[in-house]
C-alpha angles and dihedrals in degrees: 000000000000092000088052097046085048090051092052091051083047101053085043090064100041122206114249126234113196117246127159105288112076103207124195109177148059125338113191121186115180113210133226134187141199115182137138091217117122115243094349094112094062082053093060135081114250091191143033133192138188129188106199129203140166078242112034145347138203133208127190136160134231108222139350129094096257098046081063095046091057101037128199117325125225117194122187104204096209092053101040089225131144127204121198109211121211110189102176088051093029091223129132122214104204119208143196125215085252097050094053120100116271129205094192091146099056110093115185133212106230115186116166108235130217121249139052142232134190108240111176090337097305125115113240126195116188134231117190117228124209117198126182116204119170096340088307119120121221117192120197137172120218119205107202140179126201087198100083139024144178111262111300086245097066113083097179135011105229111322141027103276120231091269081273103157115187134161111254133005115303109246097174125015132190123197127174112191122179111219107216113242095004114057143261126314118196110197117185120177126180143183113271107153142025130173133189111244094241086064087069145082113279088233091049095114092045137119113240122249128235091036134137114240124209128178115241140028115316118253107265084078093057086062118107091017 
């Protein structure tokens, strides 16, 4: 259950793939759900949102009990490292690239669809994506545009990505994972809002005082093991 909480989050904080239009600002995906699975929806995140930078980004989530267990995540993008902020406990769980979760044995099938569809003004083309986890087998869409990307410095938004290489940024992305022993979840998340950096607050990208720092990831992602 670990791995599949870590390829939500995943999903959730999609890997970027350069294209013409360099973006520092605000990404914002909302998050909807269909599952017959009692009780799994009020788990789950409904929003996400990522601040990108040439120096840093930030991504945090609106609602869900897990979005609150693992808190916002700060990136700084020369250091490689990663904070977990807690705000309810007003810790920071700072972490370093080999300490993040890796997904090196999933090895997606990635195959570029026909079709295309308008998401905030920007033409998207899909590719299908094909995962297998413990014998389990996640199918996702990727609606991607070529026409605008995260700043060139940024290889990834939050955490690793399940090794998914597509050509373009994800706009909309459709997943359903079936969850052994319990159902089916659909989980489909789209592009609603972006805003320029110069839109937010100066101290946006900065660590929070008056926190506790600890070394390591916080402890949602020692559950399952």
């Amino acid at each position: 259950m670990r791995l599949i909480t870590a390829f939500l989050f995943a999903l959730i904080a999609p890997s970027i793939a350069l294209a013409q239009t360099s973006f520092e600002g605000l990404i914002r995906y909302d998050i909807s759900y269909v599952a017959n699975i009692p009780g799994m929806e009020s788990m789950l995140p409904k929003a996400s949102e990522t601040i990108v930078s040439k120096k840093r980004s930030l991504t945090r989530m609106e609602g869900g009990v897990q979005a609150d267990m693992l808190g916002d995540m700060l990136s700084d993008h020369a250091t490689g490292k990663t904070y977990f902020i807690n705000h309810s406990n007003k810790i920071i769980y700072s972490t370093t690239e080999d300490q993040m979760p890796k997904a090196d044995d999933i090895k997606p099938v990635v195959k570029k669809g026909k079709g295309k569809m308008m998401i905030m003004g920007y033409e998207c083309k899909p590719y299908t994506v094909e995962v297998k986890v413990n014998d389990m087998l996640i199918n996702s869409t990727y609606w991607t545009t070529t026409q605008f990307a995260p700043a060139k410095e940024i290889k990834n938004i939050g955490m690793n990505t399940p090794n998914v290489k597509v050509e373009g940024f994800p706009m909309k992305i459709e997943t359903s994972l079936p969850i052994p022993g319990m159902g089916n979840l659909k989980m489909e998340m789209v592009v609603t809002q972006l805003k320029d950096l110069k839109e937010l607050p100066n101290n946006v990208l900065t660590l929070p005082a008056g926190y506790t720092t600890k070394e390591g990831l916080p402890p949602v992602f020692q559950m399952g093991k």
